[in-house]
Every structure is written in C-alpha cells, then in structure tokens.
C-alpha positions as a Markdown table, in Angstrom:
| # | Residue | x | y | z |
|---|---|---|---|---|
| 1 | Unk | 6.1 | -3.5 | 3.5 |
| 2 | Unk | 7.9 | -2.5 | 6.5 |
| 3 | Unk | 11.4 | -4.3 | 6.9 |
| 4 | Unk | 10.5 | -7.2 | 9.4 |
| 5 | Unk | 7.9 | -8.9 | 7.0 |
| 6 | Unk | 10.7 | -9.1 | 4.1 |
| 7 | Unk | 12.9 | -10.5 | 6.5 |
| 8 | Unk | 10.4 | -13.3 | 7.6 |
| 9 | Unk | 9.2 | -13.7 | 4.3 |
| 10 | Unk | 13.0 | -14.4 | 2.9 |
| 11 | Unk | 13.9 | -16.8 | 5.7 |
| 12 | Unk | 10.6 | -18.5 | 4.7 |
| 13 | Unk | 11.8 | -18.3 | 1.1 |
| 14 | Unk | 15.8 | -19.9 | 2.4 |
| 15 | Unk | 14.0 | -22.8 | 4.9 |
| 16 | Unk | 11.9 | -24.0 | 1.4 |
| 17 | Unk | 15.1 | -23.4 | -0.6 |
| 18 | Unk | 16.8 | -25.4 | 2.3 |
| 19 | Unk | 14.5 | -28.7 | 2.4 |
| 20 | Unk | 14.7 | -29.0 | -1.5 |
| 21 | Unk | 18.2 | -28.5 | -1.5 |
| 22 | Unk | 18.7 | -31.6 | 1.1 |
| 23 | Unk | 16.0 | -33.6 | -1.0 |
| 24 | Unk | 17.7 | -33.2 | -4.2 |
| 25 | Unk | 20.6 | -34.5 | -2.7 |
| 26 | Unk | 19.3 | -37.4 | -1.7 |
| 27 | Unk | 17.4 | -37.8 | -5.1 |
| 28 | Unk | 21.2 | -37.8 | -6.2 |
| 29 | Unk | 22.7 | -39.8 | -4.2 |
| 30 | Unk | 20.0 | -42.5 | -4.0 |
| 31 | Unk | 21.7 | -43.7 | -7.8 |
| 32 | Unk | 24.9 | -44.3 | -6.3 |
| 33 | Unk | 23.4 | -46.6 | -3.5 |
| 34 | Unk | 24.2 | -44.8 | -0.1 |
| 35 | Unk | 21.7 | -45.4 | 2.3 |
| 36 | Unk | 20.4 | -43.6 | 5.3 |
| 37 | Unk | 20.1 | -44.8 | 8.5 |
| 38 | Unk | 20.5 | -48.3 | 7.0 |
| 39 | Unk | 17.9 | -47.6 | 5.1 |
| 40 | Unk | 18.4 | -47.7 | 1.2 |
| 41 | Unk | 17.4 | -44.7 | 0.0 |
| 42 | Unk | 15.5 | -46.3 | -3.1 |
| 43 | Unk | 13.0 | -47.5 | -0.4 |
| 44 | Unk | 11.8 | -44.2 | 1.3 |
| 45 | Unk | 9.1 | -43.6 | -1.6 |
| 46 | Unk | 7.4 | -43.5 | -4.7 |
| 47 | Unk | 7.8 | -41.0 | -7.4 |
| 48 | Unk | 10.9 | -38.9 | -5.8 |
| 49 | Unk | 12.0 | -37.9 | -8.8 |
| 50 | Unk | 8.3 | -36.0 | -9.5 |
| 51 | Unk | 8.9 | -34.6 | -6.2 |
| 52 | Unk | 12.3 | -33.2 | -6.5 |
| 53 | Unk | 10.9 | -31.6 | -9.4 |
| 54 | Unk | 7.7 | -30.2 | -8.1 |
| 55 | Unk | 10.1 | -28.9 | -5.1 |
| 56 | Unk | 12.4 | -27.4 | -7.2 |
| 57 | Unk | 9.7 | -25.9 | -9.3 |
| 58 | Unk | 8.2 | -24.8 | -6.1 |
| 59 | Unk | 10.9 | -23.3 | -4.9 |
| 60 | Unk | 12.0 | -21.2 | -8.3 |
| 61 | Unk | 8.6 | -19.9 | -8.6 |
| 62 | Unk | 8.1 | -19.2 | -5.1 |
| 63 | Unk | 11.2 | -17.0 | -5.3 |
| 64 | Unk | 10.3 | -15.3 | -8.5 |
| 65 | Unk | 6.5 | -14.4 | -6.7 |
| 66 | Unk | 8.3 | -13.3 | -3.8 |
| 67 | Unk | 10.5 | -11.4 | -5.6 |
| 68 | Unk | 7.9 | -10.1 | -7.5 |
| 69 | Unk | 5.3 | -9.4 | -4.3 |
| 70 | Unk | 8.0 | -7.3 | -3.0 |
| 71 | Unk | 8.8 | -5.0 | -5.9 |
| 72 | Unk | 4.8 | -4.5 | -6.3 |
| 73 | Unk | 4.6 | -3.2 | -2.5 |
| 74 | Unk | 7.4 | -1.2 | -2.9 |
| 75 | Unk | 6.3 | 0.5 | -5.8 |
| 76 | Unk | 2.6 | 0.6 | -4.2 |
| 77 | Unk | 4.1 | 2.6 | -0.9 |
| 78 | Unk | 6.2 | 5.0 | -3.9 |
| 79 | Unk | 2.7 | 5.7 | -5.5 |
| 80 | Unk | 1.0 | 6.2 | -2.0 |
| 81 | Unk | 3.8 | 8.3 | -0.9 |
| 82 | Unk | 3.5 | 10.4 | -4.4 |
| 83 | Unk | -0.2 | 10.8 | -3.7 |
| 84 | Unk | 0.1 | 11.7 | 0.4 |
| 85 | Unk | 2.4 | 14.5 | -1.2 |
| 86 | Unk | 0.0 | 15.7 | -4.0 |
| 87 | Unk | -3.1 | 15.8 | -1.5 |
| 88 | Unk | -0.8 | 17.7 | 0.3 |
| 89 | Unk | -0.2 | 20.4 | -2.1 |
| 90 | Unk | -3.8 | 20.6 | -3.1 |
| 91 | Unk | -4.6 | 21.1 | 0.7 |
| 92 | Unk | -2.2 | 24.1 | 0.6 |
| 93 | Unk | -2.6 | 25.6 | -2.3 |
| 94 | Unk | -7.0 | 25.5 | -1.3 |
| 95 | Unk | -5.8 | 27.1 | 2.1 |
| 96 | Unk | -3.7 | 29.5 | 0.5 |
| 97 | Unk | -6.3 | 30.6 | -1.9 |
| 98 | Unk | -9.1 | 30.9 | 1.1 |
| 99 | Unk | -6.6 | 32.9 | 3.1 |
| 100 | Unk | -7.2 | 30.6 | 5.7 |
| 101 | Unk | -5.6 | 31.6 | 9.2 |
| 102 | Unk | -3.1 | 29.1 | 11.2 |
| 103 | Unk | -5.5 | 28.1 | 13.3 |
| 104 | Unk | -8.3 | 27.5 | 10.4 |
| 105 | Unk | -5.7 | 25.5 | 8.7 |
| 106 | Unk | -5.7 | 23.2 | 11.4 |
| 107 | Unk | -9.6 | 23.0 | 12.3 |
| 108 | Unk | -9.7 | 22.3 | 7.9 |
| 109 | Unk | -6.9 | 19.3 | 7.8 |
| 110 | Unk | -9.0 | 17.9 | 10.9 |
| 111 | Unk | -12.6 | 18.5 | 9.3 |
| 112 | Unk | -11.3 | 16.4 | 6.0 |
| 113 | Unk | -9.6 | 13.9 | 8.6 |
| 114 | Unk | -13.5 | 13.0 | 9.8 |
| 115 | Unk | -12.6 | 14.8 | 13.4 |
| 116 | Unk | -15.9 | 16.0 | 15.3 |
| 117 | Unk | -15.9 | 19.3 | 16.6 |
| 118 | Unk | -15.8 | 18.3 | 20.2 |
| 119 | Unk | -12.7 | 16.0 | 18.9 |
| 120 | Unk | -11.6 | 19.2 | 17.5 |
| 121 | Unk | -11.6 | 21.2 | 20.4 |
| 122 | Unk | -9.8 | 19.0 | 22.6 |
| 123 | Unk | -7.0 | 18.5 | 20.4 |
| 124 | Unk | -6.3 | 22.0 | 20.2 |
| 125 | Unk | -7.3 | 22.7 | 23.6 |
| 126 | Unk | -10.0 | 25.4 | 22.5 |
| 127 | Unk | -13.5 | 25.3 | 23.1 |
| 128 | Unk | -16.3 | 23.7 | 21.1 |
| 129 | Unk | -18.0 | 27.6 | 20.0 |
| 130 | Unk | -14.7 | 28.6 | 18.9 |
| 131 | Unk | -13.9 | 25.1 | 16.9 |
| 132 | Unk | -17.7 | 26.0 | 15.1 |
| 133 | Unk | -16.8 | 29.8 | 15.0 |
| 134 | Unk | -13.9 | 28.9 | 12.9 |
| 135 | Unk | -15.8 | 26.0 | 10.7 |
| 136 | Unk | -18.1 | 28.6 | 9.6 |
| 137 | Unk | -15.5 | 30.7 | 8.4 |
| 138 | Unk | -13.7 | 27.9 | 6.5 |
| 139 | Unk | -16.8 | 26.8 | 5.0 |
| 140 | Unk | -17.5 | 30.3 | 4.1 |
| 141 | Unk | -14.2 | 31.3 | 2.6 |
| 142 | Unk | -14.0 | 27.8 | 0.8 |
| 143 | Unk | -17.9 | 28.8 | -0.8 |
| 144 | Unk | -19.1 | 25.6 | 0.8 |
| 145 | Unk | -22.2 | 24.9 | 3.2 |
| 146 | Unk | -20.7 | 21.9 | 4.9 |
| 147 | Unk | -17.8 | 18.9 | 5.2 |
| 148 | Unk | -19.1 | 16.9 | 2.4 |
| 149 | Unk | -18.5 | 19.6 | 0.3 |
| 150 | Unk | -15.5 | 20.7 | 1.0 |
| 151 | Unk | -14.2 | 17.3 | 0.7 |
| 152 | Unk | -15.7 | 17.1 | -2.5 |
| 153 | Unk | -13.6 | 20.3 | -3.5 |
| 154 | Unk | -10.3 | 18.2 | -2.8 |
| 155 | Unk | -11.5 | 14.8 | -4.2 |
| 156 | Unk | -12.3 | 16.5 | -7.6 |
| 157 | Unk | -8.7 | 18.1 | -8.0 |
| 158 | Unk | -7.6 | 14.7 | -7.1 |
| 159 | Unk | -9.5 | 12.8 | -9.6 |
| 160 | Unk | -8.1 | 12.2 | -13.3 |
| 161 | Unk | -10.3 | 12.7 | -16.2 |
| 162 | Unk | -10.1 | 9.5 | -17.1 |
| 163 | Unk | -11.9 | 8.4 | -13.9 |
| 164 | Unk | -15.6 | 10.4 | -14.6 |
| 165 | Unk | -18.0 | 8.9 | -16.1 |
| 166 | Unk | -19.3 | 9.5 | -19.7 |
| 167 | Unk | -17.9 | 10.9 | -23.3 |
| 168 | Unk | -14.2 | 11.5 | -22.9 |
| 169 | Unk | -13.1 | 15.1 | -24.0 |
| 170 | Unk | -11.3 | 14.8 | -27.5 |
| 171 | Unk | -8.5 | 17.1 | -27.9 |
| 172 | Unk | -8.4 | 18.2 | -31.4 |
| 173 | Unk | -5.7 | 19.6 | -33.5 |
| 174 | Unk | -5.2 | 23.1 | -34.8 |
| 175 | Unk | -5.2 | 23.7 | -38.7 |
C-alpha cells in the first residue's frame, strides 16, 4: 500500500477517533447538568449511553482492523517482492543454461511478458524477421515448440509440491 493511502486511511481512523472523543465528553458532562446551546444536554437523545459505547467500540475495533489491514498489505508486498525476485532467478538461471545471447534474453523476458512479435520488434527497434529469427532459437535452445511452453517451463519451477494435484510424495526414513 503505497504511502498516501495509509495516510488517508489514518486521518480517517483520527476524524472517527475525533467525533467519539467529543461525544463521550458530552455523555460525561450531561450528568453534571451543563448544557449546550441552552439546550440541556439530557434532551438531545435517546440511548446515548448505547451510543458512546457502540462509538467507542467502533472506534477500538476500527483501529485494531486498520492496524491489522495494514500489516497484512505490508507483508503481502514482502511476499510479492520475495517472489518478483525468485521468478527472477529462475529466468536467469533458464537463460543461463540455454546459453541464450543478450539480445535473446530480451526477446525471452518479453515472450513470457505476453509481448507480440511486432510489439517486440519496435521495442528493440529491430525488425519483425529478426524478432522471429531469434524466437526460434529460444524455443529451440529451451526444447520448446512455442510460448505456452516455455512458460510452462517457468511456472513448474515456480510451483510447490504441495500445489499439484494427487498422492503427495511420502518421504520415508532410512533404517
């Protein structure tokens, strides 16, 4: 969550924290008679006392799920960041073993990124021929025949074992 929503969601969280402060002081000062505005405060409602609570129960809670919320996202961008990493080394260590040139690195990150070949071509300011020249050789040196499965190559080392389907692999213990 990028700085400027915590921000508005804490001066949220201090406006609520604000309005139950000022009701609970009037809850407490409506026993010692003081009125407002010539106005008794005894005779602004019903049931104030059931809604000082549910404010101030509203307001503790709110916090705490805030609170909450915000330590989840963080630790939700850690994991993503953890994983943009990993894909990252799987990527190069695939490219590595393929011997992939420079340029075939780059045509392969923008294959997996879903970029066309004319797409391709005018990002690296090449031509379409040699964008599918060096496609070829990626899905050759990769022992692919196309995109979907050389993505599959890099989903697989991505996946856990515990994700797949079926009979879990028992480890078993040497005698």
């Amino acid at each position: 969550m990028n700085k400027k929503k915590k921000i508005a969601l804490w001066v949220i969280a201090a406006l609520q924290f604000n309005a139950t402060a000022y009701f609970v002081l009037l809850f407490a000062l409506e026993g010692r008679g003081v009125t407002l505005f010539g106005v008794p405060l005894a005779d602004l409602g019903p049931n104030q006392g059931v809604q000082v609570v549910g404010l101030i129960l509203g307001v503790v809670l709110g916090w705490m799920a805030l609170r909450m919320s915000l330590q989840r996202a963080e630790r939700a961008e850690t994991a993503l960041r953890h994983c943009t990493v990993q894909f990252a080394d799987v990527l190069e260590e695939h490219f590595r073993d393929w011997h992939l040139t420079p340029a075939e690195r780059d045509v392969a990150v923008f294959l997996i990124k879903g970029l066309n070949t004319r797409a391709i071509a005018e990002m690296r300011g090449t031509s379409e021929g040699t964008i599918k020249a060096q496609t070829n050789a990626i899905y050759r040196k990769a022992g692919v025949a196309g995109r979907a499965q050389l993505l599959s190559l890099f989903i697989e080392d991505l996946m856990d074992d515990s994700l797949m389907p079926g009979p879990k692999p028992q480890l078993t213990q040497a005698a």
